[in-house]
SENU-919347 format. One record per atom (N, C-alpha, C, O): residue number from 0; x, z, y; residue in one letter. Coordinates in steps of 0.2 Angstrom, whole numbers, plus 5000, padded with zeros to 4 digits. Atoms other than C-alpha are relative to their C-alpha. Example, Ala and Ser with C-alpha at 12.3 -4.5 7.8 and 13.67 -1.06 7.14 Angstrom:
+-----+------+------+------+------+
| pos |    X |    Z |    Y | code |
+-----+------+------+------+------+
|   0 | 5004 | 5000 | 4994 |    A |
|   0 | 5062 | 5039 | 4978 |    A |
|   0 | 5004 | 5000 | 5006 |    A |
|   0 | 5009 | 5003 | 5005 |    A |
|   1 | 4996 | 4999 | 4994 |    S |
|   1 | 5068 | 5036 | 4995 |    S |
|   1 | 4996 | 5003 | 5005 |    S |
|   1 | 4999 | 5004 | 5011 |    S |
+-----+------+------+------+------+
end
This chain:
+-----+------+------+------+------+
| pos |    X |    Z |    Y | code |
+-----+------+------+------+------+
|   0 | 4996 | 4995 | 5002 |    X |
|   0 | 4894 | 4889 | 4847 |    X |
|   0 | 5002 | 5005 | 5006 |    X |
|   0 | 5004 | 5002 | 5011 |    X |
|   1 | 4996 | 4995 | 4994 |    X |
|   1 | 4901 | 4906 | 4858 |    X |
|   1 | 5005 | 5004 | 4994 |    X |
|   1 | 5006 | 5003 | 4988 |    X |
|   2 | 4995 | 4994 | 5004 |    X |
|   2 | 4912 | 4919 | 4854 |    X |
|   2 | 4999 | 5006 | 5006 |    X |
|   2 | 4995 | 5005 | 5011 |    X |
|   3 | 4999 | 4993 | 4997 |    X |
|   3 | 4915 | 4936 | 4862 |    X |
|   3 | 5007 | 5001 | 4999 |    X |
|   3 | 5009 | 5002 | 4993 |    X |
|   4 | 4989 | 4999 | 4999 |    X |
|   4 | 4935 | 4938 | 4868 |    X |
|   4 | 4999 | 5006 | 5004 |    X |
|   4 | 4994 | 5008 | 5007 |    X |
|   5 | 4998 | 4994 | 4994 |    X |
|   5 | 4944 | 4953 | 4874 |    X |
|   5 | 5007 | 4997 | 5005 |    X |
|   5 | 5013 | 4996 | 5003 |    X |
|   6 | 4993 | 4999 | 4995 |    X |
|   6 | 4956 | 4951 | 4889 |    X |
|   6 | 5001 | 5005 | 5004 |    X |
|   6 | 4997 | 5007 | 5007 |    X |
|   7 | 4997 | 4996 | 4994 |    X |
|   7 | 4964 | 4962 | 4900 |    X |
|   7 | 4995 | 5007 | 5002 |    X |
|   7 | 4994 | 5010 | 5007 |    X |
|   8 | 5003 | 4993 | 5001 |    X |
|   8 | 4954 | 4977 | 4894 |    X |
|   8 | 4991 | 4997 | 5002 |    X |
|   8 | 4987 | 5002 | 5004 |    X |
|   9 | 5005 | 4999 | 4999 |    X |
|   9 | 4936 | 4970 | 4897 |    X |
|   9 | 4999 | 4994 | 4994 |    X |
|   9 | 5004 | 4991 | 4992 |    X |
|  10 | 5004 | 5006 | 5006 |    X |
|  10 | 4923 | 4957 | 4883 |    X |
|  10 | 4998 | 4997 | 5006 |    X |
|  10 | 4996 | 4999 | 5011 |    X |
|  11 | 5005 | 5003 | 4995 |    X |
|  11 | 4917 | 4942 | 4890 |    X |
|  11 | 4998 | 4995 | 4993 |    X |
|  11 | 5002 | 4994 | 4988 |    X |
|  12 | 5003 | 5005 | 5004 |    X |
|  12 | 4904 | 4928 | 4881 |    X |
|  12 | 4999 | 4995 | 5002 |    X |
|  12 | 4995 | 4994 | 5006 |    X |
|  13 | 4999 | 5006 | 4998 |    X |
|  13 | 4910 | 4911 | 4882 |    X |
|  13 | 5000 | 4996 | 4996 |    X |
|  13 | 5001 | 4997 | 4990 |    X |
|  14 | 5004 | 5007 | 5005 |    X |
|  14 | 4904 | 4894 | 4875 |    X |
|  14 | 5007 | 4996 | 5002 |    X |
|  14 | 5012 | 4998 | 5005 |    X |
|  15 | 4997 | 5007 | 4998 |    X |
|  15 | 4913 | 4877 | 4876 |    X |
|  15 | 4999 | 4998 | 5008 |    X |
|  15 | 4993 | 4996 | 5010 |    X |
|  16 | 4999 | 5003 | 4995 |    X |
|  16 | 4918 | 4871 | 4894 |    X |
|  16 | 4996 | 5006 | 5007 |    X |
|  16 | 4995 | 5005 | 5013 |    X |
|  17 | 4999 | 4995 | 4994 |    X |
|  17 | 4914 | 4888 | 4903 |    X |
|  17 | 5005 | 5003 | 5004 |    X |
|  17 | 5011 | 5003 | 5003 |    X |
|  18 | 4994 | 5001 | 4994 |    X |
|  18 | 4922 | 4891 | 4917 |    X |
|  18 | 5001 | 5009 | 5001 |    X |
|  18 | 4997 | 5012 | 5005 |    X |
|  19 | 5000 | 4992 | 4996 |    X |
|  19 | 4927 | 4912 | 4919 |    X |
|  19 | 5008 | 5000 | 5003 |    X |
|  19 | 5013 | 4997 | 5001 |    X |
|  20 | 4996 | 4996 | 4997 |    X |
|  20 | 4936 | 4923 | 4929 |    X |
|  20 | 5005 | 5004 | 4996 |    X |
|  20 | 5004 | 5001 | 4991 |    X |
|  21 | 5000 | 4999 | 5005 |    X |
|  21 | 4947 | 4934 | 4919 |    X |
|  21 | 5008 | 5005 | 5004 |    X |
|  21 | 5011 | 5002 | 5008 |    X |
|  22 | 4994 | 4999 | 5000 |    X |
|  22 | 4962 | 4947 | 4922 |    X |
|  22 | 5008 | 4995 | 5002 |    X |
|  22 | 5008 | 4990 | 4999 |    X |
|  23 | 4993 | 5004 | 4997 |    X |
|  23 | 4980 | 4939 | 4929 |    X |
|  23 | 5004 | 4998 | 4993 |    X |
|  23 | 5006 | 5003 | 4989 |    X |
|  24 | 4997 | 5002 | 5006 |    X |
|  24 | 4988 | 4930 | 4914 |    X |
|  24 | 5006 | 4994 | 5003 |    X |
|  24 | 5006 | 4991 | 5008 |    X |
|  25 | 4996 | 5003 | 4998 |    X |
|  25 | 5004 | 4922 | 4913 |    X |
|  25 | 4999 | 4989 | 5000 |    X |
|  25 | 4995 | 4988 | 4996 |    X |
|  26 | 5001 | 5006 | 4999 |    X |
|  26 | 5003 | 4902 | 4917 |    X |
|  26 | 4999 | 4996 | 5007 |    X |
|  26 | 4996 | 4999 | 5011 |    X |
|  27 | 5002 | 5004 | 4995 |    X |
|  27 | 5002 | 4889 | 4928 |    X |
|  27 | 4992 | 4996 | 5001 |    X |
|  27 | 4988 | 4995 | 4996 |    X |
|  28 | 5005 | 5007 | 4999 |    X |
|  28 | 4988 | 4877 | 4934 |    X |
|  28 | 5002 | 4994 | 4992 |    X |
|  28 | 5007 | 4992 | 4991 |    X |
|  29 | 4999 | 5005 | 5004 |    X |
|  29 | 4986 | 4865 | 4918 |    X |
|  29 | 5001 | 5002 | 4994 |    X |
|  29 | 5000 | 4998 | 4989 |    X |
|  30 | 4998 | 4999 | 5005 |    X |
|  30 | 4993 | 4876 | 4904 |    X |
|  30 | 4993 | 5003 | 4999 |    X |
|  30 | 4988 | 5004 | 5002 |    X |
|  31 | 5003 | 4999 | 5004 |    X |
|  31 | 4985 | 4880 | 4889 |    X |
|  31 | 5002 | 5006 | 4999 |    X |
|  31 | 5007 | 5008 | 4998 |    X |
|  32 | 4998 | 4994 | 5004 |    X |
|  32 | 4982 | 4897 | 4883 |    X |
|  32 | 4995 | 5002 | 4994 |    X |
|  32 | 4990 | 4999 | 4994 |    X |
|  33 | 5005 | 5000 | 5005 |    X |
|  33 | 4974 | 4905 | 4868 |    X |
|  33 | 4999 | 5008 | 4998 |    X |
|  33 | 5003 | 5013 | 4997 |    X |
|  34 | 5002 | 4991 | 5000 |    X |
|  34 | 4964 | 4921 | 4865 |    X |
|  34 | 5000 | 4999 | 4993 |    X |
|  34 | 4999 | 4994 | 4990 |    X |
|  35 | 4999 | 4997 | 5007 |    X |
|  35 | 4967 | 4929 | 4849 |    X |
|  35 | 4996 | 5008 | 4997 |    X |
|  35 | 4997 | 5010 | 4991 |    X |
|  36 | 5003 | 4995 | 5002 |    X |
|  36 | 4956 | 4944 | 4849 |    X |
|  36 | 4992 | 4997 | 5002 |    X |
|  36 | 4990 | 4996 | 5008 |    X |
|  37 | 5007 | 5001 | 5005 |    X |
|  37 | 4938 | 4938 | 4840 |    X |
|  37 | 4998 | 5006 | 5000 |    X |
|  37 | 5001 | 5010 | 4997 |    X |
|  38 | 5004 | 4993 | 5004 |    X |
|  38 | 4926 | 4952 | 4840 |    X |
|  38 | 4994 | 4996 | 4998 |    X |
|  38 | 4991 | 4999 | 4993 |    X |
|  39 | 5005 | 5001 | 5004 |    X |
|  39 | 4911 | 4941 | 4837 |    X |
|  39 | 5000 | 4989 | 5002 |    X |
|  39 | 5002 | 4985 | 5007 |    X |
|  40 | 4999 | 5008 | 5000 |    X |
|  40 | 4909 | 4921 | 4832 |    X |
|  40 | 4995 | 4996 | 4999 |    X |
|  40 | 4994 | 4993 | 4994 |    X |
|  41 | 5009 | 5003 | 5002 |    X |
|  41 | 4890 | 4913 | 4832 |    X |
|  41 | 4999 | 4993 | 5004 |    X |
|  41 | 5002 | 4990 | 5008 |    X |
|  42 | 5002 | 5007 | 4999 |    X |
|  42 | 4881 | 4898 | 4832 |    X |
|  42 | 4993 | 5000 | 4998 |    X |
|  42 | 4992 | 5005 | 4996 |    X |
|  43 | 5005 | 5000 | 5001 |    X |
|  43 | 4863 | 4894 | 4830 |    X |
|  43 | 4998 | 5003 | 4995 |    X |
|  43 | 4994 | 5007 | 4996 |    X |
|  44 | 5001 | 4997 | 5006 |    X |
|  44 | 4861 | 4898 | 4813 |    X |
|  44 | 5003 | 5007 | 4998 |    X |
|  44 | 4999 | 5010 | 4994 |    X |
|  45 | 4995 | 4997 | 4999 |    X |
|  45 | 4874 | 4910 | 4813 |    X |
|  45 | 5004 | 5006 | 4998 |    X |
|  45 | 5008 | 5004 | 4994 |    X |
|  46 | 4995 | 4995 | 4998 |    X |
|  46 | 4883 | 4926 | 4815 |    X |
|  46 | 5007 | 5002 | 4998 |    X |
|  46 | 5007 | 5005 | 4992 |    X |
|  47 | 4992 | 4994 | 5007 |    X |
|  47 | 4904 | 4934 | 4810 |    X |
|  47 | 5000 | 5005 | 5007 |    X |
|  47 | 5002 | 5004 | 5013 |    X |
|  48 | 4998 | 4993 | 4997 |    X |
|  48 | 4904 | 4951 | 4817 |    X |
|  48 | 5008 | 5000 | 4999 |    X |
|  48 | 5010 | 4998 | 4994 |    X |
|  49 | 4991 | 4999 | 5003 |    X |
|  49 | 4924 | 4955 | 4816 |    X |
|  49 | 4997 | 5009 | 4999 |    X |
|  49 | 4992 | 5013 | 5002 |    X |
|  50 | 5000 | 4990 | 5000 |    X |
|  50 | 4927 | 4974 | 4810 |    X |
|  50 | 5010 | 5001 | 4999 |    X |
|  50 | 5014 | 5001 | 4995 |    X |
|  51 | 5001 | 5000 | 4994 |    X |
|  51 | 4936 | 4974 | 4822 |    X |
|  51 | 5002 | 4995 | 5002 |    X |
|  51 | 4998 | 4992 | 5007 |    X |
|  52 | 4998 | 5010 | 4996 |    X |
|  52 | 4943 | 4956 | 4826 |    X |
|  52 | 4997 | 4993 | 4991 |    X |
|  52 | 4998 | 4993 | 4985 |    X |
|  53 | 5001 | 5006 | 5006 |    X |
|  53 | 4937 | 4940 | 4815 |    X |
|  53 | 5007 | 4996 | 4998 |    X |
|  53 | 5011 | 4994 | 5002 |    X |
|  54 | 4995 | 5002 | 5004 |    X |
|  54 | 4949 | 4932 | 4803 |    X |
|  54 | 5003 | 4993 | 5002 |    X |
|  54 | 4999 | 4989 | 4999 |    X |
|  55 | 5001 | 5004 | 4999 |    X |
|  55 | 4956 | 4917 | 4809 |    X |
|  55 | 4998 | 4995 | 5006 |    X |
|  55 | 5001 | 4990 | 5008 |    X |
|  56 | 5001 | 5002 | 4993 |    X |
|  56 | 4948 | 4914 | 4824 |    X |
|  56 | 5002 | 5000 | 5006 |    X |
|  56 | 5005 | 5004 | 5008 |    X |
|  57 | 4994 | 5001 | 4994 |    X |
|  57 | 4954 | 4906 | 4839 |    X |
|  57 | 4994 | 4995 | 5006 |    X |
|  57 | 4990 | 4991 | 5005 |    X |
|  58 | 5003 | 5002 | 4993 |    X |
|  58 | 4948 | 4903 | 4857 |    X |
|  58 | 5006 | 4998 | 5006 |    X |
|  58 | 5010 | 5002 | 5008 |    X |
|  59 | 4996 | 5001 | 4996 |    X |
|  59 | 4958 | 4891 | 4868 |    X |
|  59 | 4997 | 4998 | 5005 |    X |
|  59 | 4991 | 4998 | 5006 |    X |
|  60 | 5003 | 5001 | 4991 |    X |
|  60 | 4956 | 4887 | 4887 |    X |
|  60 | 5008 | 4998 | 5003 |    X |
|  60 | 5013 | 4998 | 5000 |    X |
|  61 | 4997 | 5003 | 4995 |    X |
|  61 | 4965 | 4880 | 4902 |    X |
|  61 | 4999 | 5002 | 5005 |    X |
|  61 | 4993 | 5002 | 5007 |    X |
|  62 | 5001 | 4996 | 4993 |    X |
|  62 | 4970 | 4888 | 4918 |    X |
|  62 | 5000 | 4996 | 5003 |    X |
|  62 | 5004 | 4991 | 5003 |    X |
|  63 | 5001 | 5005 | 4993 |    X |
|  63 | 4963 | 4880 | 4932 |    X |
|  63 | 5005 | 5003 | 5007 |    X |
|  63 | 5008 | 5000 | 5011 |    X |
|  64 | 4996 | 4998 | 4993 |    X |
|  64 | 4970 | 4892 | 4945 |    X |
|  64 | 5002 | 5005 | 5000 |    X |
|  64 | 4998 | 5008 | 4997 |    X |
|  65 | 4997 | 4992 | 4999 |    X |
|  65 | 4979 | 4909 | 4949 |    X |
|  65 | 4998 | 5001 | 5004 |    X |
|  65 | 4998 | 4995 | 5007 |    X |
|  66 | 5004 | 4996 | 4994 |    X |
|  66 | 4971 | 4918 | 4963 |    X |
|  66 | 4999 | 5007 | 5000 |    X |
|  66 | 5000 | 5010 | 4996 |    X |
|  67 | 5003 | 4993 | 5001 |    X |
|  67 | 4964 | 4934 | 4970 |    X |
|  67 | 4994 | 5002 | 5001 |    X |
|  67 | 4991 | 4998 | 5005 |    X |
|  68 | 5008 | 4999 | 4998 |    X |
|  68 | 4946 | 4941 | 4971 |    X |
|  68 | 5000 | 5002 | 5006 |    X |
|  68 | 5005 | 5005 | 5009 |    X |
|  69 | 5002 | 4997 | 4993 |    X |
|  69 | 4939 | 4946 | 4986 |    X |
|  69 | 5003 | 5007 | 5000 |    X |
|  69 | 5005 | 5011 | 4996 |    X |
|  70 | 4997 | 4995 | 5000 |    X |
|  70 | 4945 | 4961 | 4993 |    X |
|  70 | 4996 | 5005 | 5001 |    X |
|  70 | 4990 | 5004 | 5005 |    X |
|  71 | 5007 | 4993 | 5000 |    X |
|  71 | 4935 | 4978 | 4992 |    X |
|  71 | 5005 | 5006 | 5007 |    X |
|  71 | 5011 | 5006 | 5009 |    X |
|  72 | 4996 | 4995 | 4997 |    X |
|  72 | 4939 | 4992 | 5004 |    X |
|  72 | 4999 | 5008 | 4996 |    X |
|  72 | 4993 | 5009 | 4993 |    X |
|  73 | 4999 | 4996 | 5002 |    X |
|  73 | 4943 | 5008 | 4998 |    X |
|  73 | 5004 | 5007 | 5006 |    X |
|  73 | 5009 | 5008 | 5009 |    X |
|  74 | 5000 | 4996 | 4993 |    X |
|  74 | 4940 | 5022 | 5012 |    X |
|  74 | 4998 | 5008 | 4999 |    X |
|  74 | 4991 | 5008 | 4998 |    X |
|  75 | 4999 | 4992 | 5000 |    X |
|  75 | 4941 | 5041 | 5011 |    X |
|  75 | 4999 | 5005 | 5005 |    X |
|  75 | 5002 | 5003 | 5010 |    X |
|  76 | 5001 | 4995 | 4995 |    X |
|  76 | 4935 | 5055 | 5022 |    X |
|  76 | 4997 | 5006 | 4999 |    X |
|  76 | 4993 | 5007 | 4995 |    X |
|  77 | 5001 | 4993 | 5003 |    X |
|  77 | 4933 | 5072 | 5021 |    X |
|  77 | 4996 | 5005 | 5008 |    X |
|  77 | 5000 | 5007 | 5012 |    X |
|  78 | 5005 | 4997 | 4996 |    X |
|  78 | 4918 | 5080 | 5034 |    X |
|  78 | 5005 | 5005 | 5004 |    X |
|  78 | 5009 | 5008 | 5000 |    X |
|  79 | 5000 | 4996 | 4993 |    X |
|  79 | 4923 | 5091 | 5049 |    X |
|  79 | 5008 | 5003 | 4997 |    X |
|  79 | 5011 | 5009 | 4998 |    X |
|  80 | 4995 | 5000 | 5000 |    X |
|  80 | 4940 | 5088 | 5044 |    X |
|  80 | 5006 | 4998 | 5004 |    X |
|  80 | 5011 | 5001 | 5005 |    X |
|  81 | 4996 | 5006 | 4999 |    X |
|  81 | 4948 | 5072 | 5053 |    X |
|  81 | 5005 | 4999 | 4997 |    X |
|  81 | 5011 | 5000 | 4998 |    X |
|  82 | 4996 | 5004 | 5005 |    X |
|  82 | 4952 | 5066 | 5037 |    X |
|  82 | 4999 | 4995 | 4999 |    X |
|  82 | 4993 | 4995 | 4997 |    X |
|  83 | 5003 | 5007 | 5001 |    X |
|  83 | 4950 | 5046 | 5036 |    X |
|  83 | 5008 | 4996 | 4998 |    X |
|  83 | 5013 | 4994 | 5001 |    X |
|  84 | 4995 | 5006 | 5002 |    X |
|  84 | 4960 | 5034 | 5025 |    X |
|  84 | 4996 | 4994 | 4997 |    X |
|  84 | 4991 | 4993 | 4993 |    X |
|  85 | 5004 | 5007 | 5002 |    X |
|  85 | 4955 | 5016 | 5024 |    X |
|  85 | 5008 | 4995 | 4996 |    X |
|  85 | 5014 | 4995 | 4997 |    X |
|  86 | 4996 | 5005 | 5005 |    X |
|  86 | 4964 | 5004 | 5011 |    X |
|  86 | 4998 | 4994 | 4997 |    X |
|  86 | 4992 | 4994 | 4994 |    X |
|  87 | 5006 | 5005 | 5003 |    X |
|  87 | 4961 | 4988 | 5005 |    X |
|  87 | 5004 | 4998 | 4995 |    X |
|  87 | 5011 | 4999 | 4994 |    X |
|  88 | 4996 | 5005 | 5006 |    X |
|  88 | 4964 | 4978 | 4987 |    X |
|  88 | 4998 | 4996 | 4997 |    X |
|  88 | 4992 | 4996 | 4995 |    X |
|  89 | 5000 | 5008 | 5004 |    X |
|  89 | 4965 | 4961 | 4980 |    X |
|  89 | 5002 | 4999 | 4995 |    X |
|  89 | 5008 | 4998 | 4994 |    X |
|  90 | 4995 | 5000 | 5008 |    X |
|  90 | 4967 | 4961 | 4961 |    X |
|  90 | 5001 | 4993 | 4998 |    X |
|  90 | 4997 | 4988 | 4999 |    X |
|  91 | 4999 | 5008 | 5004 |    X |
|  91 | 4974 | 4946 | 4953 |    X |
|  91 | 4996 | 4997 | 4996 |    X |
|  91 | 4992 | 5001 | 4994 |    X |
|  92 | 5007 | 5002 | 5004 |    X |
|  92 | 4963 | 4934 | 4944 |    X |
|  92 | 5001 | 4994 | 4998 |    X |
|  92 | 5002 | 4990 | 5002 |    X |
|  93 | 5000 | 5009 | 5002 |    X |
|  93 | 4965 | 4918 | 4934 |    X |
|  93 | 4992 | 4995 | 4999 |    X |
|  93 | 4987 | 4998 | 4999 |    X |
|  94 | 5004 | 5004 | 5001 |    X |
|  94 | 4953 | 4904 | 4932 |    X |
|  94 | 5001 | 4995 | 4993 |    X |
|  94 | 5005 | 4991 | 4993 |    X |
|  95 | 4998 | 5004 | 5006 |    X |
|  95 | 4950 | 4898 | 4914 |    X |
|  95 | 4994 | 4994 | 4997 |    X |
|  95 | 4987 | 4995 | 4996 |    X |
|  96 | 5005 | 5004 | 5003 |    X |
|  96 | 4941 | 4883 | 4907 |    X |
|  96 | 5000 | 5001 | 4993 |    X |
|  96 | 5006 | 4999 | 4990 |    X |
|  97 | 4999 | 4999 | 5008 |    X |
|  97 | 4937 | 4887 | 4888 |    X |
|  97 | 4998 | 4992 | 4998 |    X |
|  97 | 4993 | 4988 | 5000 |    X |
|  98 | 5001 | 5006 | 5002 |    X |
|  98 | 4942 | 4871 | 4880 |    X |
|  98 | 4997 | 5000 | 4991 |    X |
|  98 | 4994 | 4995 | 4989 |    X |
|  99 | 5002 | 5002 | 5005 |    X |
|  99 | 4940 | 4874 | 4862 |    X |
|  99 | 4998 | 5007 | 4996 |    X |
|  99 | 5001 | 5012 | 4998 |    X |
| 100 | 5000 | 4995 | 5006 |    X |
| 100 | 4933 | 4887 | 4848 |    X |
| 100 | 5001 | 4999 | 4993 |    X |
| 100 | 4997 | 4994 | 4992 |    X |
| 101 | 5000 | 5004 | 5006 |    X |
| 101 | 4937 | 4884 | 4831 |    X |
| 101 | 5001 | 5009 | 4995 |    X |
| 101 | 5004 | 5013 | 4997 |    X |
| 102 | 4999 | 4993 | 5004 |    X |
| 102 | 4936 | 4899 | 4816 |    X |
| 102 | 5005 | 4999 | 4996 |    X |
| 102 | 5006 | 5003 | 4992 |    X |
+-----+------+------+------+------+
end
């Protein structure tokens, strides 16, 4: 069985005991949390489309860890200027094990 969750403004597709990345959510290491926007719910035989979220449906998981991703740079320059701006950022990130889906 998978689902299709929205968090933190992007879709991801997650089964049982996947491991993703995902937006900075509130929690510690060990809590339980639970996504509540269902857009799609399938299984081998299958398919619930939501129009727009499916009824009922519930996707839970467990934070592994809080962290940040690598850091990108973000660097600026403007030709026969001597304009140069360099900046770097590390966006927040949790780590979730999806423990259960249930419709």
């Amino acid at each position: 069985m998978y689902a299709v969750i929205k968090t933190g403004g992007k879709q991801y597709r997650v089964a049982k005991d996947d491991v993703i990345k995902i937006e900075k959510v509130e929690g510690e290491a060990g809590d339980k949390i639970e996504f509540g926007e269902i857009l799609i719910l399938g299984s081998d035989d299958e398919t619930t489309i939501g129009a727009p979220l499916v009824e009922g449906a519930k996707v839970t998981g467990e934070v592994l860890e809080q962290g940040r991703a690598s850091k990108i740079i973000v660097f600026k320059k403007k030709r026969r200027h001597n304009y140069r701006r360099k900046k770097g950022h590390r966006q927040h990130q949790t780590v979730v094990r999806i423990t259960d889906i249930s419709k």
